[in-house]
C-alpha positions as YAML, in Angstrom:
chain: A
units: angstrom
residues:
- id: 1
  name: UNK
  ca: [-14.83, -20.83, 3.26]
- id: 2
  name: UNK
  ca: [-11.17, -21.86, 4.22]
- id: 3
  name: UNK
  ca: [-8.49, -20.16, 3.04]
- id: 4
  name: UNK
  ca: [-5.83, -21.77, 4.73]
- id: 5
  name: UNK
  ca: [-3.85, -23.32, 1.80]
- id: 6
  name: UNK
  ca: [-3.86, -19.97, 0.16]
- id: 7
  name: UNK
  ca: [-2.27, -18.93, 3.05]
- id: 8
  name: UNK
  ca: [-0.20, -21.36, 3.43]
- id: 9
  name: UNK
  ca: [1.43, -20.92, 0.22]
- id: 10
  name: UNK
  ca: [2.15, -17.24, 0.45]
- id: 11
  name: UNK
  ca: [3.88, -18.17, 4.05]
- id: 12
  name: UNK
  ca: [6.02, -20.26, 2.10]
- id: 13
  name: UNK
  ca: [7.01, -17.89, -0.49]
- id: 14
  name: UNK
  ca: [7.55, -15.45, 2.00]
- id: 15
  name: UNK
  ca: [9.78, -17.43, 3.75]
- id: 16
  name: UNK
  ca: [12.06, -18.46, 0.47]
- id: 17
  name: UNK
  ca: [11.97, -15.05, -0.31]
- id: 18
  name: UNK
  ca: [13.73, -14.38, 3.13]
- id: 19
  name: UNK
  ca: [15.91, -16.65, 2.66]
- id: 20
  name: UNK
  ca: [16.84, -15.25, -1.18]
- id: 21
  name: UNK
  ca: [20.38, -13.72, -2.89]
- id: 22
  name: UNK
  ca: [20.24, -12.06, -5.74]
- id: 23
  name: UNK
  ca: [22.20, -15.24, -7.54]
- id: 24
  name: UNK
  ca: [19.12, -17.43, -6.51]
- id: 25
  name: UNK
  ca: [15.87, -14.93, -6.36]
- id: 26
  name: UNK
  ca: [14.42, -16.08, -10.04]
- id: 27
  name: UNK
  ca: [14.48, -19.60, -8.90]
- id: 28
  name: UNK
  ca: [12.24, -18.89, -5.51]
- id: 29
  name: UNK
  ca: [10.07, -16.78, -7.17]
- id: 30
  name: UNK
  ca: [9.45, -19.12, -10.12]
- id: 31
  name: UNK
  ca: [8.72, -21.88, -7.32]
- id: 32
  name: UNK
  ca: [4.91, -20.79, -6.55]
- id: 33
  name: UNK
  ca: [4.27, -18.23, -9.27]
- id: 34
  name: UNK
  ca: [3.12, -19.46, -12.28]
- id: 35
  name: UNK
  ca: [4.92, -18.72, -15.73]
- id: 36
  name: UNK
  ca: [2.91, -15.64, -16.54]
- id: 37
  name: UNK
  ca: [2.65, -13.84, -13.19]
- id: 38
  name: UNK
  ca: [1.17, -10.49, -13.81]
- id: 39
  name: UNK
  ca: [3.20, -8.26, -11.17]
- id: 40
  name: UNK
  ca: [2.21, -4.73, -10.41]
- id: 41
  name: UNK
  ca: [4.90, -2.01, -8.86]
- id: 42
  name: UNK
  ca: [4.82, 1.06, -7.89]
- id: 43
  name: UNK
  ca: [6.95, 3.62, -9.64]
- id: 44
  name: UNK
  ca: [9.64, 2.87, -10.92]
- id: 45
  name: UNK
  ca: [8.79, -0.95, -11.29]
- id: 46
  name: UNK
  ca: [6.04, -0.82, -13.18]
- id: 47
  name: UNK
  ca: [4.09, -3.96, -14.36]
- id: 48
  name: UNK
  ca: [6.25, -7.56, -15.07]
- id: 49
  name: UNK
  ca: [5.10, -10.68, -16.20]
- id: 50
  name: UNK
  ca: [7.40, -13.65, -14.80]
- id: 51
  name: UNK
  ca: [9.84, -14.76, -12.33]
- id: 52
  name: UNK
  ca: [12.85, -13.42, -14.29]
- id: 53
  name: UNK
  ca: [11.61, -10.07, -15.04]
- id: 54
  name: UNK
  ca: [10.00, -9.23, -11.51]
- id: 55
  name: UNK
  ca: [13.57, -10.53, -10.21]
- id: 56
  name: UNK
  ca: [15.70, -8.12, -12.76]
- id: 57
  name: UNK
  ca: [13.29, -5.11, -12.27]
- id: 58
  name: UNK
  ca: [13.26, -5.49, -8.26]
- id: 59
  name: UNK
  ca: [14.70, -8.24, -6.22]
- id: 60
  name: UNK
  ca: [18.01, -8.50, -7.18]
- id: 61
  name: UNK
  ca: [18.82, -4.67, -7.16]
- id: 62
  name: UNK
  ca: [17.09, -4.64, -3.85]
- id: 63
  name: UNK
  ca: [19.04, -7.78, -2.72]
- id: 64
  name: UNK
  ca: [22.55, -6.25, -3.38]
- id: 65
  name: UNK
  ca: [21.64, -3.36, -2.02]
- id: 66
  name: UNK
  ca: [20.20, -4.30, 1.06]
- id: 67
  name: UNK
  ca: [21.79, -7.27, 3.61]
- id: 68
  name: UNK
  ca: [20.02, -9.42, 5.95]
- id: 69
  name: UNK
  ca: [16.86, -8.89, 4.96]
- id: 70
  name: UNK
  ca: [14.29, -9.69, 7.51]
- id: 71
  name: UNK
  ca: [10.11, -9.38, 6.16]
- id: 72
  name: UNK
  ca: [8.32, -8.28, 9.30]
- id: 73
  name: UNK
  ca: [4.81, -8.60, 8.86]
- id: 74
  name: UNK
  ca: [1.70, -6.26, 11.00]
- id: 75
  name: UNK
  ca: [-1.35, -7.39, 9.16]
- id: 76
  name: UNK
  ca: [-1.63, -10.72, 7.10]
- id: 77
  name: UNK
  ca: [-5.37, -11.84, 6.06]
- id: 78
  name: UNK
  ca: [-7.02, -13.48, 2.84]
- id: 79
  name: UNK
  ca: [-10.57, -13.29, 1.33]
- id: 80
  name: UNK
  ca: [-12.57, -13.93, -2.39]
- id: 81
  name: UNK
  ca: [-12.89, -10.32, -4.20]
- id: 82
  name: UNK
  ca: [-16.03, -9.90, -5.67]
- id: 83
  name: UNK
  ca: [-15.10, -7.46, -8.09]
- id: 84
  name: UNK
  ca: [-14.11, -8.16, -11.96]
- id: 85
  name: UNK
  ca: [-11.08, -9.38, -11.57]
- id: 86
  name: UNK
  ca: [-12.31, -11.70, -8.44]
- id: 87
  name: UNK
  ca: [-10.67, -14.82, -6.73]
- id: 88
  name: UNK
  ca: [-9.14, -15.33, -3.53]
- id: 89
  name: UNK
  ca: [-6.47, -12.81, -2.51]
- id: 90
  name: UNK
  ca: [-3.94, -12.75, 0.35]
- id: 91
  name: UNK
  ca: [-2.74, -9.53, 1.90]
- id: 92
  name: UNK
  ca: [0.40, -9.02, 3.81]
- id: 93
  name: UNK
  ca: [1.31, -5.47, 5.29]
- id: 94
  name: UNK
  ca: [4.56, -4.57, 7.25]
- id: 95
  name: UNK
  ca: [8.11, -3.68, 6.67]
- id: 96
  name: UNK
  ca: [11.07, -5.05, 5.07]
- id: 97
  name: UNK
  ca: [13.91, -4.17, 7.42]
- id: 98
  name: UNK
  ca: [17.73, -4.22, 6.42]
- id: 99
  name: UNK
  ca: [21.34, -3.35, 6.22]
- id: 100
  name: UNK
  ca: [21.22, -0.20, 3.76]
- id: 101
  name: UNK
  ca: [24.62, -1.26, 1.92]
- id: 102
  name: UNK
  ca: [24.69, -0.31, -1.12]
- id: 103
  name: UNK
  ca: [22.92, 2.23, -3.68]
- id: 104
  name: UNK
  ca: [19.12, 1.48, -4.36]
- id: 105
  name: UNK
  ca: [17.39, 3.54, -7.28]
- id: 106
  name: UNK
  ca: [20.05, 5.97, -6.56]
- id: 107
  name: UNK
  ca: [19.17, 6.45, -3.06]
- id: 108
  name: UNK
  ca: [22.56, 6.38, -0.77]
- id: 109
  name: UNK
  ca: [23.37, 3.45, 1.17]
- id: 110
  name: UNK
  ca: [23.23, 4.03, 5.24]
- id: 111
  name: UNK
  ca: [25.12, 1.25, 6.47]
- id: 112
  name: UNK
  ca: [22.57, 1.20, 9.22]
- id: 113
  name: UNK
  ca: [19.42, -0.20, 9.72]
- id: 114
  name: UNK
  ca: [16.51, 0.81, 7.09]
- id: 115
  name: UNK
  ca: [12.91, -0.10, 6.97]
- id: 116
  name: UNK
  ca: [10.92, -0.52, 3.57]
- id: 117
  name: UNK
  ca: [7.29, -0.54, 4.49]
- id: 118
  name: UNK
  ca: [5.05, -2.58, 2.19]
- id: 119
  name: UNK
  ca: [1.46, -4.07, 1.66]
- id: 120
  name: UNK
  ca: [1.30, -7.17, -0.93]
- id: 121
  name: UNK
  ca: [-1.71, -8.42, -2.25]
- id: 122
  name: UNK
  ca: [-0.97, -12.24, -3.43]
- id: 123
  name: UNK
  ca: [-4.22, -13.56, -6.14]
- id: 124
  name: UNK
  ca: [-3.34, -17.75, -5.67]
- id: 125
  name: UNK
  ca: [-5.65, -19.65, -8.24]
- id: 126
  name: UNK
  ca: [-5.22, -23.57, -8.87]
- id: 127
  name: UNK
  ca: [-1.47, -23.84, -6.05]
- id: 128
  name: UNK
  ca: [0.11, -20.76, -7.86]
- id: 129
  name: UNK
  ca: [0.44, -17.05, -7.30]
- id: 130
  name: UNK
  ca: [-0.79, -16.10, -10.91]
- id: 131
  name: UNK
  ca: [-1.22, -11.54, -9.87]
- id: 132
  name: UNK
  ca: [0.52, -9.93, -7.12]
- id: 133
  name: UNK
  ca: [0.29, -6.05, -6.34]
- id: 134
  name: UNK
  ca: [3.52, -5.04, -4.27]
- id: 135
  name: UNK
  ca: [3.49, -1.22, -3.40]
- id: 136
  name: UNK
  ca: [6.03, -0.01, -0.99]
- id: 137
  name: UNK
  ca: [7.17, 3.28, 0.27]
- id: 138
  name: UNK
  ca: [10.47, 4.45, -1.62]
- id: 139
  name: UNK
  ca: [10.07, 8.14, -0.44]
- id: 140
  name: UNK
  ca: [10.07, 6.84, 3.16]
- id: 141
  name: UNK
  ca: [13.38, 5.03, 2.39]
- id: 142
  name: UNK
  ca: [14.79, 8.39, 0.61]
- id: 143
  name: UNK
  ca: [14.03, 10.10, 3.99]
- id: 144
  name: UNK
  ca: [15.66, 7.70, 6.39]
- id: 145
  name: UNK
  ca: [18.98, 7.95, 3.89]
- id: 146
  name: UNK
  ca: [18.80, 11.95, 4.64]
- id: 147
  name: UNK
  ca: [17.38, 12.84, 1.29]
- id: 148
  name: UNK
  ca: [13.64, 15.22, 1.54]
- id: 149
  name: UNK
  ca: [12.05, 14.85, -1.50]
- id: 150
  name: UNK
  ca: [9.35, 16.99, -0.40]
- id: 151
  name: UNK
  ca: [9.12, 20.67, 0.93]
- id: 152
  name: UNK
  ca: [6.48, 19.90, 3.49]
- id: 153
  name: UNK
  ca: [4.01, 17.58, 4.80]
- id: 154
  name: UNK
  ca: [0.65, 18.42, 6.58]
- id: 155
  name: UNK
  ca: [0.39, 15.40, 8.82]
- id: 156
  name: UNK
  ca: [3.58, 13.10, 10.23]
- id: 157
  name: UNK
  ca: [5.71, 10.44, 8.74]
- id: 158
  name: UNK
  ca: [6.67, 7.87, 11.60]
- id: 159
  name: UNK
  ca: [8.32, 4.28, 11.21]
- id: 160
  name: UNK
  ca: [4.73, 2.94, 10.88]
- id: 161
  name: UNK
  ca: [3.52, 0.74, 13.54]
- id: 162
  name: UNK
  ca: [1.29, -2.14, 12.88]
- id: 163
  name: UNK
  ca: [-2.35, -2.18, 14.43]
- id: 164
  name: UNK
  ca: [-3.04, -1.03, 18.40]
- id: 165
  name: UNK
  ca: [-4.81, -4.47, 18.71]
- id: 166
  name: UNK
  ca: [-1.63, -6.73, 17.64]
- id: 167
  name: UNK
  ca: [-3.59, -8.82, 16.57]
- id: 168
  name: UNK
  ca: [-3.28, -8.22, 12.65]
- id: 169
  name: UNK
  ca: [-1.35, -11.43, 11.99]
- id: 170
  name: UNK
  ca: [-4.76, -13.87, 10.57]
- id: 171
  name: UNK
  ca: [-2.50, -17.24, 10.49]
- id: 172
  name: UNK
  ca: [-6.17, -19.36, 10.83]
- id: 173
  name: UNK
  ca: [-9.46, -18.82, 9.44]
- id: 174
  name: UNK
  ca: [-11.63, -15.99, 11.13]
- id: 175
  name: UNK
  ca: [-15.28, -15.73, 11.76]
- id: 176
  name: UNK
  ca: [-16.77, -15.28, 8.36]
- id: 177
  name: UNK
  ca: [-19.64, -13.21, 10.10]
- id: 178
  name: UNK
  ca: [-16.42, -10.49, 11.46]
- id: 179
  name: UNK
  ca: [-15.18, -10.37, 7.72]
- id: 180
  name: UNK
  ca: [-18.78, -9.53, 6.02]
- id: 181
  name: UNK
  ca: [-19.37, -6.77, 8.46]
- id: 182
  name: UNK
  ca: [-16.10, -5.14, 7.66]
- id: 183
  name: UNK
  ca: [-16.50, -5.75, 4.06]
- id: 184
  name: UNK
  ca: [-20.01, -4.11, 4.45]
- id: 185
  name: UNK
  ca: [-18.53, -1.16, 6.46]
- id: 186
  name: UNK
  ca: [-15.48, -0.37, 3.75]
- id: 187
  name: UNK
  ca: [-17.80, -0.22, 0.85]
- id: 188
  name: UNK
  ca: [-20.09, 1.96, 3.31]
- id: 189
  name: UNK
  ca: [-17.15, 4.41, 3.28]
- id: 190
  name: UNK
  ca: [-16.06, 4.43, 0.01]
- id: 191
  name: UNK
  ca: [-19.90, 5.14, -1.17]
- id: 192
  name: UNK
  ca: [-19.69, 8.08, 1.63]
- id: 193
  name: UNK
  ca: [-16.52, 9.40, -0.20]
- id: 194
  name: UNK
  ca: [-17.66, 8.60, -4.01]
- id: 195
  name: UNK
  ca: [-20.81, 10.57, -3.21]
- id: 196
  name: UNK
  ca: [-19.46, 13.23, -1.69]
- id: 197
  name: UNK
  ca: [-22.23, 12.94, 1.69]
- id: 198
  name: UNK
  ca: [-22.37, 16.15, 3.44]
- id: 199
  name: UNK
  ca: [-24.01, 15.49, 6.74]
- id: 200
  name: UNK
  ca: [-23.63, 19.34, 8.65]
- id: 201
  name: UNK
  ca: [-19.51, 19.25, 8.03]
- id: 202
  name: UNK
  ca: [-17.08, 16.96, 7.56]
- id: 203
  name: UNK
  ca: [-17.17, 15.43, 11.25]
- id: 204
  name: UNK
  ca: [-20.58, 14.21, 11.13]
- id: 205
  name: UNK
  ca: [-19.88, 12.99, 7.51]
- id: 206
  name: UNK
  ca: [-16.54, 10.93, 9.04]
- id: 207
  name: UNK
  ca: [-18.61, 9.83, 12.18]
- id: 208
  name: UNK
  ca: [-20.82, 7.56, 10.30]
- id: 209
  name: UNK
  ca: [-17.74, 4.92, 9.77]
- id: 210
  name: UNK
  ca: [-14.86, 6.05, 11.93]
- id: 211
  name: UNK
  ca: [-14.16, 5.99, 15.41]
- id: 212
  name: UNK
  ca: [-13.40, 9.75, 16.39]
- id: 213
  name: UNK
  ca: [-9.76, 8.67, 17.44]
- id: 214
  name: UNK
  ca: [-8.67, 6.98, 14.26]
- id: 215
  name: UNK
  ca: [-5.38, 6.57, 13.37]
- id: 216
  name: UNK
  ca: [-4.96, 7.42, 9.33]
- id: 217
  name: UNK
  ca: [-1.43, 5.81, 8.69]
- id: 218
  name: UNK
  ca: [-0.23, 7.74, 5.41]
- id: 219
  name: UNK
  ca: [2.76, 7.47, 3.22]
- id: 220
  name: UNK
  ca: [5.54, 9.62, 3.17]
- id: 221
  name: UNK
  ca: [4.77, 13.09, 1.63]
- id: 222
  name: UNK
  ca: [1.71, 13.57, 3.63]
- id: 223
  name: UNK
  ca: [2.12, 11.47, 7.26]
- id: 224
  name: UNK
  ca: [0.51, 10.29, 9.89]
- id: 225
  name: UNK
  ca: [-2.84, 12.10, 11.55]
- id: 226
  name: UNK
  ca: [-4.93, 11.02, 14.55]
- id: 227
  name: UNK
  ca: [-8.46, 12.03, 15.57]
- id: 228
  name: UNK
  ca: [-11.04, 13.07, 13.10]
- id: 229
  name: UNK
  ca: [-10.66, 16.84, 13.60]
- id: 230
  name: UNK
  ca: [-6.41, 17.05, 12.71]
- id: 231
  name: UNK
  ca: [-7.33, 13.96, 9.63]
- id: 232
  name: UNK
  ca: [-9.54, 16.75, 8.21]
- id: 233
  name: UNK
  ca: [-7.11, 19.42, 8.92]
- id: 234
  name: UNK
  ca: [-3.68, 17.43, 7.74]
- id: 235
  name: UNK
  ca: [-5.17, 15.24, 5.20]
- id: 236
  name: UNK
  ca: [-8.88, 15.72, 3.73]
- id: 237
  name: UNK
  ca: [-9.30, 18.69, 3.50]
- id: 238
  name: UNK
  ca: [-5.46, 20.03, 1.18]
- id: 239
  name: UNK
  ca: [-6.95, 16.72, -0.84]
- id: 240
  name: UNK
  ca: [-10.03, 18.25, -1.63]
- id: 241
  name: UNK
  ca: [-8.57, 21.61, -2.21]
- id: 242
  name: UNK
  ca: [-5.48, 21.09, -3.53]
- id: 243
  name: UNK
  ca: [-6.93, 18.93, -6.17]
- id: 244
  name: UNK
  ca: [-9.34, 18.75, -8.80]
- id: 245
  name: UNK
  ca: [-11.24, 16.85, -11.03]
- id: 246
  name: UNK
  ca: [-11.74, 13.83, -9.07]
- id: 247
  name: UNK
  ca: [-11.98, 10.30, -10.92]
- id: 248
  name: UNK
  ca: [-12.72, 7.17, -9.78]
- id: 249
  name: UNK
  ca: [-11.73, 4.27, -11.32]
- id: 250
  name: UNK
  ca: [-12.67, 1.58, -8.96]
- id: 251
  name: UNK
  ca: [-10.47, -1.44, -7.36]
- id: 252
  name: UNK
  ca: [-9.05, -4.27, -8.84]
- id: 253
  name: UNK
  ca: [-9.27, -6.25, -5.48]
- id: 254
  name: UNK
  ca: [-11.47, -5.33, -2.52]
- id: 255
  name: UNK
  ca: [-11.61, -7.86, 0.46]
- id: 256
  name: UNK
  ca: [-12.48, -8.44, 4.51]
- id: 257
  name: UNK
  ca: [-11.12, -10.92, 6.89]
- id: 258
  name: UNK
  ca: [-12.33, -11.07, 10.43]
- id: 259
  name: UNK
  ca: [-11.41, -7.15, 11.66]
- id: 260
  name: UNK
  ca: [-9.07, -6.52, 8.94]
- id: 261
  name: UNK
  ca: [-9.78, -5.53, 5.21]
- id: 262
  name: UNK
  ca: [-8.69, -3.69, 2.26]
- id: 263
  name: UNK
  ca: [-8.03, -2.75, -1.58]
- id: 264
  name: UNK
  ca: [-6.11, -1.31, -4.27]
- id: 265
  name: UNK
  ca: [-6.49, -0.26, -7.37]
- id: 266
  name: UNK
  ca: [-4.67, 0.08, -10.59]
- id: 267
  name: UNK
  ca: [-5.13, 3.28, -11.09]
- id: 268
  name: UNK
  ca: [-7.77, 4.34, -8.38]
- id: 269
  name: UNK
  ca: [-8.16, 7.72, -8.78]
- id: 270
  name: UNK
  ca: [-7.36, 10.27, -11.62]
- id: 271
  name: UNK
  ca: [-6.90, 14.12, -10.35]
- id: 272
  name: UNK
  ca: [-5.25, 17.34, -11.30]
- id: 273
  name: UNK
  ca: [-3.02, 19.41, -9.13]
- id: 274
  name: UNK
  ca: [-4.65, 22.63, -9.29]
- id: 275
  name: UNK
  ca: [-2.74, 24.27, -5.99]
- id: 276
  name: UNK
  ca: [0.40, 22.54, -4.08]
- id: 277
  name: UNK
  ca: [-0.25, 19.12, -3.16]
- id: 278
  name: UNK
  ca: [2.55, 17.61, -1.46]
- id: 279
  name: UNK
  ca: [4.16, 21.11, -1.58]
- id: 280
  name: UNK
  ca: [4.69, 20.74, -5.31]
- id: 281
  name: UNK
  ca: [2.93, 23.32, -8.00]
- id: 282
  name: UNK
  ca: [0.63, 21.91, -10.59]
- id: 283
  name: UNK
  ca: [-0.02, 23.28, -13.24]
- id: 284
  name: UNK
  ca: [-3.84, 23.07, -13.09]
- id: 285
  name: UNK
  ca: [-4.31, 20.90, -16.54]
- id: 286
  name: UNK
  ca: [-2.30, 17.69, -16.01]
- id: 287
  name: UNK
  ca: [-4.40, 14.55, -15.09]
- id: 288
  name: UNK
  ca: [-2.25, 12.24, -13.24]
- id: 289
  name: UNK
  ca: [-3.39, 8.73, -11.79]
- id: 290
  name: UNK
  ca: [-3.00, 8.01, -8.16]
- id: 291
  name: UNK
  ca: [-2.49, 4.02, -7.55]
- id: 292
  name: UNK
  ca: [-3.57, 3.60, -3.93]
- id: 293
  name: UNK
  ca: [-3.71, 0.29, -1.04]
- id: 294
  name: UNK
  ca: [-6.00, 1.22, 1.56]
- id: 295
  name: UNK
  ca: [-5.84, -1.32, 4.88]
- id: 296
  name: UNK
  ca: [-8.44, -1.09, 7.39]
- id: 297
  name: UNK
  ca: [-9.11, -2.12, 11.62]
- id: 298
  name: UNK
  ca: [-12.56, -2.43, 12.50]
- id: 299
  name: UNK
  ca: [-13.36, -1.87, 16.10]
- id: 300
  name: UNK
  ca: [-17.32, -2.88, 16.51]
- id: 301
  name: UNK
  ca: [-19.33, -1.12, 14.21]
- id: 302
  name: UNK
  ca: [-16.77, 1.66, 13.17]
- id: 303
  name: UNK
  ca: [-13.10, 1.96, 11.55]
- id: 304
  name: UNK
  ca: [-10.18, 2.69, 13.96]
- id: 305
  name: UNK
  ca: [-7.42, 2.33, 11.72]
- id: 306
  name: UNK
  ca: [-6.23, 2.80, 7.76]
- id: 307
  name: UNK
  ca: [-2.66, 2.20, 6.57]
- id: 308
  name: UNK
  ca: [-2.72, 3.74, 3.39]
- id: 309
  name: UNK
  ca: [0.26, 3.17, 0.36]
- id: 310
  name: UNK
  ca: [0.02, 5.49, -2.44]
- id: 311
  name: UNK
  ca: [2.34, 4.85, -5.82]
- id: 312
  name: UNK
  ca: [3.27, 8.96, -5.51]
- id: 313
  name: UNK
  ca: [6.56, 8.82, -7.66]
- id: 314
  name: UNK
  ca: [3.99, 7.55, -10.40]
- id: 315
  name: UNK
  ca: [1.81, 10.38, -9.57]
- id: 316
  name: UNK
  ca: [4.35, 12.43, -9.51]
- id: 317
  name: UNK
  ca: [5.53, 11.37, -12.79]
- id: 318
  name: UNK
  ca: [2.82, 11.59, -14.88]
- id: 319
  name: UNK
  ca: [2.97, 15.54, -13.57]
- id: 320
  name: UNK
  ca: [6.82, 15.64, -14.90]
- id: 321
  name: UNK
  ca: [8.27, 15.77, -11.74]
- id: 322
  name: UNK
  ca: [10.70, 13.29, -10.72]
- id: 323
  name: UNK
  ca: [12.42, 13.03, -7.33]
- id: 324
  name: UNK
  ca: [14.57, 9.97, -7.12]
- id: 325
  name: UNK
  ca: [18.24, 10.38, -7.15]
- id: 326
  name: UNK
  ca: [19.34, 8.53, -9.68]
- id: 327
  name: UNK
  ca: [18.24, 7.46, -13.29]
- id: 328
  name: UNK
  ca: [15.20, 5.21, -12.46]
- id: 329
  name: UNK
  ca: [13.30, 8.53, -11.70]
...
């Protein structure tokens, strides 16, 4: 299966999009959406349906705020979801970099150079981008405009690089063959993690799908860890002890091209903060939803890399604790 034209299409929005102000945004976006695009954003965004209200709730406040916009995408790859809400998806993961002019979400401008990191899944049925899911890192920006919304993080937040392979960018078709296998190791994982496999210790449990020097790319307010001894020690294991009550409530998209694949879901996860996750105290009764984007390298038959986006001002939220500046928090 070919999914050039989908690809295709999303280039070309992307490229309007570049090329947008905030007087003529509705117009680009109404050019390959169709007239009741379902669009998904992370806190404080929300869900929009249409051109005009994805434009008034995002683009044109992040247009005046931000100059010169250039995308810069790391990973770009398309494949058919087989899940409920199936059809053929196209993924784009990288940064939106800019002149920080002017206030965004109440977060002060820089007048330098910032860097919004993204991931966009794009669902294009019959020439038109009918569902998008756009999830970007606000408490990244917040940090590079000298504001810490958090009192710690286990692991490191970096300006985060695109895969060690550079070879994310899927412009042409790839091997089907490439795509099933990483499709086939992903949902290997996730049944790993859903059922909780204990193989002697969480290193033998990891080993079955990752390469022992992964790379686990993770938003801001718990970083960056490398190897499969400091991911356990900076990121698994204050999950699984910080937090309780583990749901999961499954993807809305899940899909492989070539080396590259990924999801999100919508929620995908429901927990409770029963200790200090993310340095913040729960209070040990709230459920709050965690909307996550998980992107994936496969190198042979194990995982190298995972870029993961998590919606945590939405998590956040549903705990009562807000951290953005100004009045959207």
């Amino acid at each position: 299966m070919s999914f050039r034209t989908e690809k295709s299409l999303v280039r070309d929005h992307f490229a309007a999009l570049e090329r947008a102000h905030p007087e003529t945004v509705v117009g680009i976006l109404s050019a390959r959406t169709s007239p009741d695009w379902l669009w998904r954003g992370v806190h404080p965004f929300q869900e929009q349906r249409g051109a005009a209200a994805v434009a008034d709730t995002f683009w044109q406040p992040f247009l005046r705020a931000m100059h010169a916009v250039q995308r810069r995408p790391d990973i770009f790859f398309a494949g058919r979801s087989e899940l409920a809400a199936g059809g053929v998806w196209v993924v784009q993961m990288g940064h939106l970099m800019g002149l920080f002019d002017a206030p965004f979400l109440g977060i002060p401008p820089t007048r330098r150079i910032a860097m919004l990191r993204y991931a966009e899944f794009n669902r294009v049925d019959d020439g038109r981008i009918v569902e998008t899911a756009f999830f970007c890192d606000l408490p990244h920006l917040m940090r590079q405009a000298g504001l810490d919304p958090f009192p710690e993080q286990t692991a490191q937040h970096l300006v985060q690089p695109g895969p060690r392979t550079h070879d994310g960018l899927l412009l042409a078709d790839a091997d089907p063959a490439e795509g099933a296998a990483t499709l086939a190791l992903i949902e290997t994982m996730i049944g790993d993690i859903n059922t909780r496999t204990r193989l002697d210790g969480p290193e033998r449990e990891l080993a079955r799908c990752w390469h022992d020097d992964m790379v686990w790319w993770g938003p801001e307010g718990i970083g960056a860890t490398y190897t499969i001894p400091r991911y356990i020690a900076q990121h698994q294991r204050p999950f699984r002890e910080e937090l309780s009550g583990r749901t999961f409530n499954g993807h809305v998209a899940r899909l492989a091209e070539g080396f590259y694949g990924g999801f999100f879901g919508w929620p995908n996860l429901t927990l409770t903060n029963t200790g200090r996750y993310l340095g913040l105290d729960g209070d040990g009764t709230t459920r709050a939803d965690m909307r996550v984007v998980d992107l994936y390298r496969r190198d042979g038959d194990k995982l190298a890399e995972n870029w993961i986006f998590i919606d945590v001002l939405h998590f956040l939220h549903m705990q009562g604790v807000d951290v953005l500046p100004g009045p959207a928090g």
